[in-house]
NUGU-517314 format. One record per residue (C-alpha): x, z, y. Coordinates in Angstrom, 3 decimals. Each point is the difference from the previous one (the first is absolute). Layout:
[doza [X Z Y]];
...
***
This chain:
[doza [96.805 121.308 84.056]];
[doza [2.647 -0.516 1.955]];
[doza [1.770 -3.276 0.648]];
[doza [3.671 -0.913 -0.678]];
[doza [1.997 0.498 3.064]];
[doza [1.602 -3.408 1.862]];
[doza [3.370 0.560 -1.043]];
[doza [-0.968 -0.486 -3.210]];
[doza [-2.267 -3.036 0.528]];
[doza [2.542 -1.770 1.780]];
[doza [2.320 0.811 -3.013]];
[doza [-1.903 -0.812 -2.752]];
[doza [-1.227 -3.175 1.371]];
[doza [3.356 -1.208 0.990]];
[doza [1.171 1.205 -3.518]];
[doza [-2.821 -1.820 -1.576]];
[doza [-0.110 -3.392 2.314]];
[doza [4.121 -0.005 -0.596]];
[doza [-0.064 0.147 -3.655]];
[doza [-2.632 -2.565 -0.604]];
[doza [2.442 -2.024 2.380]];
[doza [2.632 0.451 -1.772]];
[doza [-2.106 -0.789 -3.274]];
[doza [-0.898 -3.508 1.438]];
[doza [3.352 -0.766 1.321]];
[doza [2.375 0.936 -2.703]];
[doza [-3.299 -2.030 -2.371]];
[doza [0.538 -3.090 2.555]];
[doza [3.787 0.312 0.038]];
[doza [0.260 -0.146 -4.060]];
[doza [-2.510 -2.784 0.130]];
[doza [1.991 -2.178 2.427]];
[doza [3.731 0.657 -1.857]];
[doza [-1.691 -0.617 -3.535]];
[doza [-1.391 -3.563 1.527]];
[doza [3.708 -0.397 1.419]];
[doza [2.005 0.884 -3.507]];
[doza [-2.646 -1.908 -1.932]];
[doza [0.279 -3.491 2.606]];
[doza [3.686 0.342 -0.064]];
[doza [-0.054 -0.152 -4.219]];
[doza [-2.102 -2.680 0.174]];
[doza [2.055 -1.999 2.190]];
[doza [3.100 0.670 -2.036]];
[doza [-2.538 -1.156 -3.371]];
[doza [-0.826 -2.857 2.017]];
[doza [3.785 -0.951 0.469]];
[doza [1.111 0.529 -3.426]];
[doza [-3.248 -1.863 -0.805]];
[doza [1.096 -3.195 1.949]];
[doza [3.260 0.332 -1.416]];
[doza [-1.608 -0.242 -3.175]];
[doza [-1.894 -2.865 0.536]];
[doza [3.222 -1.886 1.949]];
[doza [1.515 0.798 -3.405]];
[doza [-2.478 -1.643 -2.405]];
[doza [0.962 -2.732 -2.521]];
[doza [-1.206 -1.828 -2.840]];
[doza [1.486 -0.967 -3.148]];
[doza [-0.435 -3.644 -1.388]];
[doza [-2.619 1.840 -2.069]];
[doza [-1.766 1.266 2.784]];
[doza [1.138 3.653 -0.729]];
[doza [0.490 1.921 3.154]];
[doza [3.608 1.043 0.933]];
[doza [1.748 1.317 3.243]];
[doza [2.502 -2.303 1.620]];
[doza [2.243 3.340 1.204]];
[doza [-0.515 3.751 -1.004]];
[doza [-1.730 1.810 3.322]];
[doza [2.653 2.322 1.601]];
[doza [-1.466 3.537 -0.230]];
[doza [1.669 1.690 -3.314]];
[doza [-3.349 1.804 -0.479]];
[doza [-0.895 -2.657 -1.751]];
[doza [2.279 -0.071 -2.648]];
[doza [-0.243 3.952 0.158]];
[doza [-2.280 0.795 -3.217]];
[doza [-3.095 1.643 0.972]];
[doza [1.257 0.412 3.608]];
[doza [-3.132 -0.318 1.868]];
[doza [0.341 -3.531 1.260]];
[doza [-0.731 -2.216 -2.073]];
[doza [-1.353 -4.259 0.267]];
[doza [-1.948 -1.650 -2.993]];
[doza [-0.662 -4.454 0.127]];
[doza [-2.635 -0.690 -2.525]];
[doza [-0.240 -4.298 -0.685]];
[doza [-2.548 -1.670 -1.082]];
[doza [-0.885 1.240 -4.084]];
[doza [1.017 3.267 0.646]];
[doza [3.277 -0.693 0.392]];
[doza [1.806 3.342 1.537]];
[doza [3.201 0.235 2.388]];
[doza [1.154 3.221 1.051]];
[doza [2.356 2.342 1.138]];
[doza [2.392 1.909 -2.045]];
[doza [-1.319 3.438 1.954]];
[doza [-3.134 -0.747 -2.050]];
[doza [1.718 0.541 -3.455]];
[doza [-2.619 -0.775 -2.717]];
[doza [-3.331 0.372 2.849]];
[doza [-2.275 -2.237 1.580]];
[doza [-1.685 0.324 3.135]];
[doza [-3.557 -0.643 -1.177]];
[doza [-1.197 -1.644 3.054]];
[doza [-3.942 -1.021 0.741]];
[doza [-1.586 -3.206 -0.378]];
[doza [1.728 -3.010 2.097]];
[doza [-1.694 -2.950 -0.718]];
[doza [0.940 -2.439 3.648]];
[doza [3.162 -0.898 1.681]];
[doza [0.648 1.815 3.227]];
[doza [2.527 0.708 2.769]];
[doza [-1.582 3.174 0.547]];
[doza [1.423 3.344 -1.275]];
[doza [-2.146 2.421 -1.885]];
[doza [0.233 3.699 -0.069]];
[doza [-0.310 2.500 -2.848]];
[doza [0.417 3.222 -1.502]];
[doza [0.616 -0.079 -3.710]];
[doza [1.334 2.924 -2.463]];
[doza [3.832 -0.891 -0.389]];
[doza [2.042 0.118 -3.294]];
[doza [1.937 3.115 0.979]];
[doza [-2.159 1.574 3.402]];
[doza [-3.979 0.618 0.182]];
[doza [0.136 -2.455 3.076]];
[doza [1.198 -2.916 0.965]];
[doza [-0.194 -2.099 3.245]];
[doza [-0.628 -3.966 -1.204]];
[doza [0.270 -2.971 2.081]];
[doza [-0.764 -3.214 -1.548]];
[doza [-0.190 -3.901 0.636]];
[doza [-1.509 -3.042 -1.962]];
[doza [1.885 -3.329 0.479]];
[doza [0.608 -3.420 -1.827]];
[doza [3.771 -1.138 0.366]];
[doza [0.749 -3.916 0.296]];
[doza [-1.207 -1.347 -3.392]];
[doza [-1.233 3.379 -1.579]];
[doza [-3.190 1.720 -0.289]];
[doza [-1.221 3.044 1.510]];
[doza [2.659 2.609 -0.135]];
[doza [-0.626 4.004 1.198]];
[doza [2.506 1.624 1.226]];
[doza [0.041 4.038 0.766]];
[doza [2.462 2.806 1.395]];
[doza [-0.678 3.771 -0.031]];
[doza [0.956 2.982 0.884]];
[doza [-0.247 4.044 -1.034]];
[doza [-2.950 1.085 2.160]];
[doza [2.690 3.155 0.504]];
[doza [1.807 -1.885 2.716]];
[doza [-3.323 0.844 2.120]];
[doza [-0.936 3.433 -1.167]];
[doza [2.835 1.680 0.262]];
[doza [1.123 -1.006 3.613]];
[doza [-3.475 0.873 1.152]];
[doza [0.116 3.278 -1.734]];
[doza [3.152 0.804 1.142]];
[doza [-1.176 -0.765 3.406]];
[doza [-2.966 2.023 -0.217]];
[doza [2.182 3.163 -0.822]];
[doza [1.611 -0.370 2.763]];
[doza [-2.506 -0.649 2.339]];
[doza [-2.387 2.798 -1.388]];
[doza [3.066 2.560 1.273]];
[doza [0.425 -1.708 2.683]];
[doza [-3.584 0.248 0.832]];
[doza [-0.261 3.516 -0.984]];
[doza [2.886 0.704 2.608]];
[doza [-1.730 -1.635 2.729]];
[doza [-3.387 1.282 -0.874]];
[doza [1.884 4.007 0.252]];
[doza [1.386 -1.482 3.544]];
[doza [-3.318 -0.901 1.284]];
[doza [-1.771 3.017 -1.201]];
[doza [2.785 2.051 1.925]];
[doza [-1.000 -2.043 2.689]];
[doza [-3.294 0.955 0.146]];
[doza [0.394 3.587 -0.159]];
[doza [2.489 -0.439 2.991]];
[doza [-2.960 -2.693 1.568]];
[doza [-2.588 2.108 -0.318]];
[doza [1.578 3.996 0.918]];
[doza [1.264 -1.984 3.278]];
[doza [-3.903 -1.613 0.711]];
[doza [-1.513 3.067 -1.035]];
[doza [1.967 2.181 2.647]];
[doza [-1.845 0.162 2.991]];
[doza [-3.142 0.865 -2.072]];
[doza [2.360 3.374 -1.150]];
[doza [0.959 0.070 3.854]];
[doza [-3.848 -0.390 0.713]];
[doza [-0.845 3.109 -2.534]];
[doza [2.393 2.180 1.149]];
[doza [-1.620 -0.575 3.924]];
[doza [-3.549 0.783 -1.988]];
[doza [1.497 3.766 -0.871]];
[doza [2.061 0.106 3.187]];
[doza [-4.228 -0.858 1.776]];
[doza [-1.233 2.332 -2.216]];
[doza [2.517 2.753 0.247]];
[doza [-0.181 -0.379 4.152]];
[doza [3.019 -0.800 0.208]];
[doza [-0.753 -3.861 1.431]];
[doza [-3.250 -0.693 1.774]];
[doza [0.505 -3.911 -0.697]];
[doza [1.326 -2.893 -2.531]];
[doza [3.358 -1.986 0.866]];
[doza [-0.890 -3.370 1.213]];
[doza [3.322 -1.269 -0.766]];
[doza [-1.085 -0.907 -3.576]];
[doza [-0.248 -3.555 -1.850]];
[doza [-2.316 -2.272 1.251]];
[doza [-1.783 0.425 -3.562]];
[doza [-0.594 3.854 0.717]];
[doza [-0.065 -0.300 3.641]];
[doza [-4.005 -0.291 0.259]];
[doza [-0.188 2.916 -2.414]];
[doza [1.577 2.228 2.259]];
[doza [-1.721 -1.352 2.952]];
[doza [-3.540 0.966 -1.751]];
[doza [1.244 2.815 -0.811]];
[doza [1.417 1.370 3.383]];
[doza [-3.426 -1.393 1.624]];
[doza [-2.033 2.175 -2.208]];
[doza [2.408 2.952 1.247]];
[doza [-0.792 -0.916 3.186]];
[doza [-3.619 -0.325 -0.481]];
[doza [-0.062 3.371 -1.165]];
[doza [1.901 1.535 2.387]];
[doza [-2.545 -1.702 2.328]];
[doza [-2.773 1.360 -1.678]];
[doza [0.943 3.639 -0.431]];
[doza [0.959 -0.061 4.009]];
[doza [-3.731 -1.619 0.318]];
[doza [-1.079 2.918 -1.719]];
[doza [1.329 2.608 1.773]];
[doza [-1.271 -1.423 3.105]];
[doza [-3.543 -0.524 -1.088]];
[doza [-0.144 3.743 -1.079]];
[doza [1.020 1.029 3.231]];
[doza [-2.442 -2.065 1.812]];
[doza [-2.312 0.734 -1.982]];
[doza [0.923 3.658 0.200]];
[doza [-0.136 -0.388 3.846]];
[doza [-3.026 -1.683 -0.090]];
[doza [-1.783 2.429 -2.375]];
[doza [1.309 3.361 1.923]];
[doza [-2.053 -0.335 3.056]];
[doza [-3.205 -0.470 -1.761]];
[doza [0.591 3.128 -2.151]];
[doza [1.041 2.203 3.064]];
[doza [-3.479 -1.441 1.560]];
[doza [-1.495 0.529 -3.050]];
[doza [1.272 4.119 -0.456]];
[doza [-1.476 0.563 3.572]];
[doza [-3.480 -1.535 -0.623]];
[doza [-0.050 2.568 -3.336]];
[doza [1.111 2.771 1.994]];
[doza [-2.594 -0.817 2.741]];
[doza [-2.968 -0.615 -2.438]];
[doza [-3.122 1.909 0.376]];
[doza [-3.458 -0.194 -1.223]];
[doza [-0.975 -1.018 3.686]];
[doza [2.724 -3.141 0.179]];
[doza [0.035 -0.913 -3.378]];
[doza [-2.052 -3.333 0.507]];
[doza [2.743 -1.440 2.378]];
[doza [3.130 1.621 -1.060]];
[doza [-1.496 -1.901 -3.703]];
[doza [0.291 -3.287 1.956]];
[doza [3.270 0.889 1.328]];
[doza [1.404 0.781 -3.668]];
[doza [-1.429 -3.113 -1.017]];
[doza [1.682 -2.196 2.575]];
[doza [3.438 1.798 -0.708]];
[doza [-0.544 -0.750 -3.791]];
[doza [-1.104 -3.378 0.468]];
[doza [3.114 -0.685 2.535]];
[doza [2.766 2.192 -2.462]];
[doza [-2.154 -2.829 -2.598]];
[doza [1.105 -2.841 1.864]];
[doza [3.575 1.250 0.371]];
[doza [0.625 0.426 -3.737]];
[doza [-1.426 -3.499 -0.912]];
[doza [1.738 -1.903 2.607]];
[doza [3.219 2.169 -1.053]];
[doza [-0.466 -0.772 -3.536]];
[doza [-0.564 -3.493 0.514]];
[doza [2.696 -0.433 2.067]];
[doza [2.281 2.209 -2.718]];
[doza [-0.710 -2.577 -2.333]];
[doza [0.382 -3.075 1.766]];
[doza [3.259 1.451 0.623]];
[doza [0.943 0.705 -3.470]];
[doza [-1.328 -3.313 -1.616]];
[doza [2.033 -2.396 3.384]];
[doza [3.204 -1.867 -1.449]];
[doza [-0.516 1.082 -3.524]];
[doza [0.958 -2.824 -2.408]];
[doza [-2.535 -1.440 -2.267]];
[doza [-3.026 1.170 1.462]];
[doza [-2.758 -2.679 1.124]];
[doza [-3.677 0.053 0.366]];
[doza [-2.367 -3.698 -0.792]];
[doza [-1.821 -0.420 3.336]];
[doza [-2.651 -2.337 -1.339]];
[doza [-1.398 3.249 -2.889]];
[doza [0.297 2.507 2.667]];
[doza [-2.290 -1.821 2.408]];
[doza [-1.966 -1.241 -2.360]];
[doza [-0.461 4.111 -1.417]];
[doza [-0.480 0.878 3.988]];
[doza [-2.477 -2.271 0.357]];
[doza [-2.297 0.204 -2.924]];
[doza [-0.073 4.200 0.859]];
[doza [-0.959 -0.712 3.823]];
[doza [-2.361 -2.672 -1.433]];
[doza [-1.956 2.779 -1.674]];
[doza [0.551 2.354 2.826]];
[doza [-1.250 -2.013 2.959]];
[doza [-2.786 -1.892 -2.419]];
[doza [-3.004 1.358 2.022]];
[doza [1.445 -1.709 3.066]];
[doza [0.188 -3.197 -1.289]];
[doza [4.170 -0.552 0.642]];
[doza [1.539 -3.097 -1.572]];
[doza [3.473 0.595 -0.392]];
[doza [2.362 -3.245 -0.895]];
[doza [3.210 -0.375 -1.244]];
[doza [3.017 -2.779 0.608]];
[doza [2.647 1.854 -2.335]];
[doza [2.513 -2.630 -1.946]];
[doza [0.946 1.018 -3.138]];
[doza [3.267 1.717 -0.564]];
[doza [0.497 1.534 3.273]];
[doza [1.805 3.093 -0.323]];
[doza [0.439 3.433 2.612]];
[doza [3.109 1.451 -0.633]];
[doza [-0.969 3.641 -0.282]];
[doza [-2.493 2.184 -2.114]];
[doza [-3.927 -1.073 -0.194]];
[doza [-1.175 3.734 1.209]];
[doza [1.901 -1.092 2.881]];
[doza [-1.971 -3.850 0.322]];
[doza [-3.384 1.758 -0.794]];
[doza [0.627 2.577 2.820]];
[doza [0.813 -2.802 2.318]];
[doza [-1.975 -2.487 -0.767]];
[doza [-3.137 2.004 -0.929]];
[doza [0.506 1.910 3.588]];
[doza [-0.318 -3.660 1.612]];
[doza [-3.175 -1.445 -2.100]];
[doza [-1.911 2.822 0.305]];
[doza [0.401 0.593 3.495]];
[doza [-1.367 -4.099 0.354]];
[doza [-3.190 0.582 -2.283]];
[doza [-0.811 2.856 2.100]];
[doza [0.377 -2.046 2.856]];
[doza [-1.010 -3.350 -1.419]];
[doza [-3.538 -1.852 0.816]];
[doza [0.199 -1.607 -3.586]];
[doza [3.588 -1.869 -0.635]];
[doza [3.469 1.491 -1.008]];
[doza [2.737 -1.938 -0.558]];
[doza [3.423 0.563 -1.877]];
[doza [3.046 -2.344 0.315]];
[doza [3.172 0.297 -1.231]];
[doza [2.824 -2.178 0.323]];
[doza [4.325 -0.388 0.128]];
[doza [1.210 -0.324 3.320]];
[doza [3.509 -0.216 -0.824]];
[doza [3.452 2.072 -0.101]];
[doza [-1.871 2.273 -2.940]];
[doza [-2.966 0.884 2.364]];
[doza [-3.520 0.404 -0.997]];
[doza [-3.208 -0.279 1.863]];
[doza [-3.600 0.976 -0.684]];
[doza [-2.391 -0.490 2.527]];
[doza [-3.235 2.267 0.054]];
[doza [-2.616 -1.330 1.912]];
[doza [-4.013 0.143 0.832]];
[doza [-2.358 -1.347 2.380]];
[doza [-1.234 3.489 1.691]];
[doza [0.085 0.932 3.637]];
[doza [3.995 0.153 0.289]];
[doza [2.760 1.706 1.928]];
[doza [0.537 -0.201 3.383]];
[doza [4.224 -0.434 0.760]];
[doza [0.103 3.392 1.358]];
[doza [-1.035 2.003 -2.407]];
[doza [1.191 -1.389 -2.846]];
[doza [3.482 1.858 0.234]];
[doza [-2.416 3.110 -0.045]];
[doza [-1.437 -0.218 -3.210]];
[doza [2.922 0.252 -1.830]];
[doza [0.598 3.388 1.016]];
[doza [-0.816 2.794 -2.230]];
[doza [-3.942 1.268 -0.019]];
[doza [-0.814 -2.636 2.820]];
[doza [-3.476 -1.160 -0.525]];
[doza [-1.688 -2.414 2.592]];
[doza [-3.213 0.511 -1.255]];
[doza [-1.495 3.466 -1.877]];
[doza [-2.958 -1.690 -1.116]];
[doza [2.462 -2.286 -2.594]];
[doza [0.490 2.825 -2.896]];
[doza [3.754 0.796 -0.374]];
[doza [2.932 1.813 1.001]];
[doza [1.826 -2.121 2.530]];
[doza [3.157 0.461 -2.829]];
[doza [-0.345 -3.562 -1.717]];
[doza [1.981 -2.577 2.599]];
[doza [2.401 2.585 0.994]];
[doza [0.925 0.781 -3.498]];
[doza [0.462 -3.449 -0.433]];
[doza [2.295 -0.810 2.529]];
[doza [1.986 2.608 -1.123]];
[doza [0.229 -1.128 -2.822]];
[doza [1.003 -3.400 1.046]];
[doza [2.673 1.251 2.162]];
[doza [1.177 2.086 -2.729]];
[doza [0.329 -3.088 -2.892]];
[doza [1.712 -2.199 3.114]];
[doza [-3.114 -1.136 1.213]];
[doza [-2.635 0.267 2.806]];
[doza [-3.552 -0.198 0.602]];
[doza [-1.194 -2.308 2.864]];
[doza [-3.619 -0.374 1.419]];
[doza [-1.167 -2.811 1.293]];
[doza [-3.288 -2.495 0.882]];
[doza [-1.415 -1.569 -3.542]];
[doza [-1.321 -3.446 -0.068]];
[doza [-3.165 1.387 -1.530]];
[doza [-0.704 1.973 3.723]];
[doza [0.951 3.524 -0.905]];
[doza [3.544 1.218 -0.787]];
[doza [2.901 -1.082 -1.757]];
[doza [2.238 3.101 -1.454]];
[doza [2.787 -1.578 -1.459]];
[doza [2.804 1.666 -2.272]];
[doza [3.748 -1.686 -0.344]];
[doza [1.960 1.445 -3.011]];
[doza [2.681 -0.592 -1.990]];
[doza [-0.466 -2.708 -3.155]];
[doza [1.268 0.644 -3.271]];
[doza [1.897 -2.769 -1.595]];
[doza [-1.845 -2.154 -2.644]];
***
């Protein structure tokens, strides 16, 4: 199944983080005016309210009157939507002409206090009304209420009003910002285009390479990408040269070889056997070492590829264990864990086996394998055994191809030169040297892959 494309991931997740937003912010916005319309009705309840109480009077009877009419014609407005209601002591009612024939039928008051109560309360004329109310006792009365209200309306309607408006508004801004994004995100998306049109310009051999002069974002794309053009440019010139080595290499031995057939006879055939077996064995050698060094080749540089030093040792030296059992060799290991070669484990078995097995053939009793970082991504593992040794001189000689110091050690003489090759090849080298156990030291430096 294949996956939406970025342009529209970047699209539909601006779309969607945009409108939800929008959502919250027009939610917040209508929140905030509502708590503004509603606090500014209150206050003006609150000053007719005090008016109302500045206003209060009793009769000689006690019967509550207003000393002055309060100034907003509302009030004597019937059923305007502001109305104000006194209720004395015995149910005695005061109120507003706006009322007409209605009461406000306010809760339960039972104390005297300064403070102002809120309420909503079904109104004579609207579902809703907004109700302020009081409780005081005037100079030589009793405990008088006193109440203003107003059609709940006067806050719906400028809220809803507002909310239209904003909703378009918001609907306007939302179409700006999703133009914006398309704009946004054809302009960051580009030099990927730019990028894929260099892919079938590579492909097409048109280009050999990647601009560089790309975003910092894409840059180390096209770096990886031109390095693995390189790489196998490298390789496929690597390969051409190894065939014609080897194709040097192999065409002497099979022009020697065509003469010893043609000069075979029953009376020669012993020797000119040994002959053909010495050309075989040597055209042997030259494919291995070829083939080993092919691969090395192939696998150098290659991104991603990395080989745990610690299981390939460990492998090496349970299989030589076995081997070299009869002998009595005691091979030891000083691996740390997570220690990486940066190449292919063929490669690491080839090397590393070469060296271990050339120091149990050697070796009295003791082999030892250490491995450690020395720095700048280098790697070192250290073969060494406590057998005769190496004198200086000669050690530069073993490490060329079919050399064998001794023909009583089975072998071919192939092992240590292969593996310098093969050092050289990854970036490497092999170096001999004196071990601390008496015999020799063959140590490999190679490249360390990063954790």
């Amino acid at each position: 199944m294949r996956a939406p494309s970025l342009r529209f991931r970047l699209l539909a997740g601006g779309l969607v983080w945009t409108a939800c937003a929008l959502v919250v912010a027009g939610l917040v916005l209508a929140g905030l005016f509502r708590q503004h319309v509603e606090r500014r009705l209150d206050e003006d309840l609150t000053a007719q309210l005090d008016q109302l109480t500045a206003a209060l009077a009793l009769e000689p009877d006690g019967r509550p009157r207003l000393a002055v009419d309060l100034a907003d014609p509302r009030f004597r407005r019937p059923l305007s939507g502001l109305y104000w209601q006194v209720e004395g002591p015995g149910g005695r009612l005061l109120r507003s002409r706006s009322l007409w024939d209605e009461v406000l039928r306010l809760p339960p008051y039972a104390t005297a206090s300064d403070q102002v109560r809120r309420h909503e309360l079904p109104g004579p004329a609207e579902p809703r009304l907004v109700v302020l109310e009081r409780a005081v006792v005037p100079p030589g009365g009793r405990l008088t209420r006193l109440a203003v209200a107003a059609d709940a309306r006067l806050v719906d309607e400028p809220v809803a009003a507002f909310a239209r408006t904003m909703t378009l508004s918001l609907a306007v801004l939302a179409a700006a910002l999703l133009a914006a994004a398309v704009v946004q995100v054809e302009v960051g998306l580009r030099p990927l285009a730019r990028l894929r049109r260099d892919l079938a310009a590579v492909h097409a051999g048109r280009r050999r390479r990647f601009e560089t002069a790309v975003p910092a974002e894409v840059r180390p794309l096209t770096e990886d990408l031109n390095s693995l053009l390189e790489h196998g440019e490298a390789i496929l010139a690597r390969a051409r040269l190894q065939a014609g080595n080897l194709a040097h290499a192999l065409k002497t031995d099979l022009a020697v070889l065509a003469n010893e057939v043609e000069g075979l006879t029953p009376a020669n055939a012993a020797e000119r056997a040994g002959h053909i077996r010495d050309r075989l064995e040597r055209m042997r050698r030259h494919v291995d070492r070829h083939t080993a060094r092919a691969r090395a080749a192939a696998a150098r540089g290659v991104p991603g590829v990395a080989t745990d030093v610690g299981a390939c040792a460990g492998g090496l030296a349970r299989a030589l264990g076995r081997l070299h059992a009869d002998r009595g060799v005691a091979i030891a290991l000083d691996v740390p864990e997570d220690l990486r070669f940066a190449g292919e484990e063929a490669d690491l078995q080839e090397m590393l086996g070469a060296l271990m097995d050339n120091a149990c053939k050697w070796a009295r009793g003791r082999v030892r394998v250490t491995a450690r970082l020395t720095g700048a991504g280098a790697l070192s593992l250290a073969v060494e055994d406590d057998g005769p040794g190496l004198p200086p001189e000669r050690r530069a000689a073993v490490l060329a191809p079919g050399v064998r110091l001794d023909e009583t050690v089975p072998g071919t003489g192939l092992g240590l030169a292969v593996a310098s090759d093969l050092a050289r090849l990854h970036g490497g080298a092999l170096l001999l040297g004196e071990a601390d156990l008496g015999g020799l030291r063959a140590e490999l430096r190679l490249p360390a892959a990063g954790g």
